[in-house]
Every structure is written in C-alpha cells, then in structure tokens.
N, C-alpha and C positions, 0 to 999 in steps of 0.2 A: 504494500500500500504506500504511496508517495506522501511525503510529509507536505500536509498546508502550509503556506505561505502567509505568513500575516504583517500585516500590515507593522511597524515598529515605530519607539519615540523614545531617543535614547541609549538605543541598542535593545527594547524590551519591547515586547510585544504588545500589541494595544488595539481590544478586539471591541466592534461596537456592534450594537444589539438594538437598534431602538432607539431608544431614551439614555440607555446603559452602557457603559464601557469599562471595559475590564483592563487592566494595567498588571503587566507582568507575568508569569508564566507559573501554571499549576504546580508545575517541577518543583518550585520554592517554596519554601515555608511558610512566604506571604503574599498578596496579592490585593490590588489597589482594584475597587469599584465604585465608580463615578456614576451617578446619576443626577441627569437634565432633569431638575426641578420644574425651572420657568423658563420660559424664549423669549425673546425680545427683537423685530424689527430693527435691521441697522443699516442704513443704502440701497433696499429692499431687497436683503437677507435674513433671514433667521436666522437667529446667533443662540447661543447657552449664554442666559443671565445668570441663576442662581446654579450652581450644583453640590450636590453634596456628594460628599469623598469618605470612603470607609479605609480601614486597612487594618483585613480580616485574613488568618490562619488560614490557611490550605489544611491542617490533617482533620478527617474525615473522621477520627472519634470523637472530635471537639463537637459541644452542643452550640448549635446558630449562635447564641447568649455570649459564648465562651471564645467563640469563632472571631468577633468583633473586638479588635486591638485599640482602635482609634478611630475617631469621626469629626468632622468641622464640614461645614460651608461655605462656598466662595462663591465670588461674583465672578462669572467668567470661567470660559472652558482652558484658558491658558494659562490662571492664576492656578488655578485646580489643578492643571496637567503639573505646575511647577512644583506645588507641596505637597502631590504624589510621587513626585521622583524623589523629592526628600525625603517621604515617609518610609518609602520603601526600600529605599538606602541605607538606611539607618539602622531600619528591620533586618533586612539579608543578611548585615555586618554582625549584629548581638551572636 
C-alpha cells in the first residue's frame, strides 16, 4: 500500500477535515487539533477568526479527559498554527 502524502507546516504534517485540522503525526506522543470556531469575511475570503487549539496525547489507553494536555484560543489561523508548533515542540522534547 503507498504511503499518503500530506500536506506539511514545519516539517509536520497538517491534515484538515472540515472545520478541523490536525497538526503532527499519530507516530508521537502528541498531537495538535485546531478547530475553526468563527469565519470572518476578509477581500471577499473567508478566513478563520477565532480557533481553538488542543494538544492532546496520542496513547489510546488514555481517557478523552486524560487525552487533553492543553487548550487556549486565538484569533487567527496563523497565530494558532504558530502556538501549535510551540506546543508541540515543547511536548515531543519532555
């Protein structure tokens, strides 16, 4: 089976779903999920206004509860993308 190609920001992988996007690779211990709260009109774009950023455990005995490392929200899909590369940095290193 040929291995997917995704999309990356960073050197790490960066999958989007929707609303949702997923930051970094299951392989690791942690993994960054973004979710488009609100849109906002910008030069007649749709843009990510608010988003909120998790950075939640990959191992699969953890309870959803237990799963959740950290959370905050930003304005903006590129403030967001930036304090997820730091959270998850930070993560991978402990």
């Amino acid at each position: 089976m040929a291995e997917k190609e995704f999309s990356t920001y960073k050197g790490k992988p960066l999958v989007r779903c929707g609303d949702e996007l997923y930051y970094g690779s299951m392989d690791q211990k942690f993994v960054i999920r973004m979710q488009i709260k609100t849109k906002k009109e910008q030069n007649g774009i749709e843009v990510a206004d608010k988003v909120a950023i998790q950075l939640l455990a990959t191992d699969p005995d953890l309870s959803p509860r237990k799963q959740l490392v950290k959370s905050s929200e930003k304005s903006g899909l590129y403030v967001a993308l930036d304090i997820a590369d730091v959270w998850l940095e930070r993560a991978l290193k402990s």
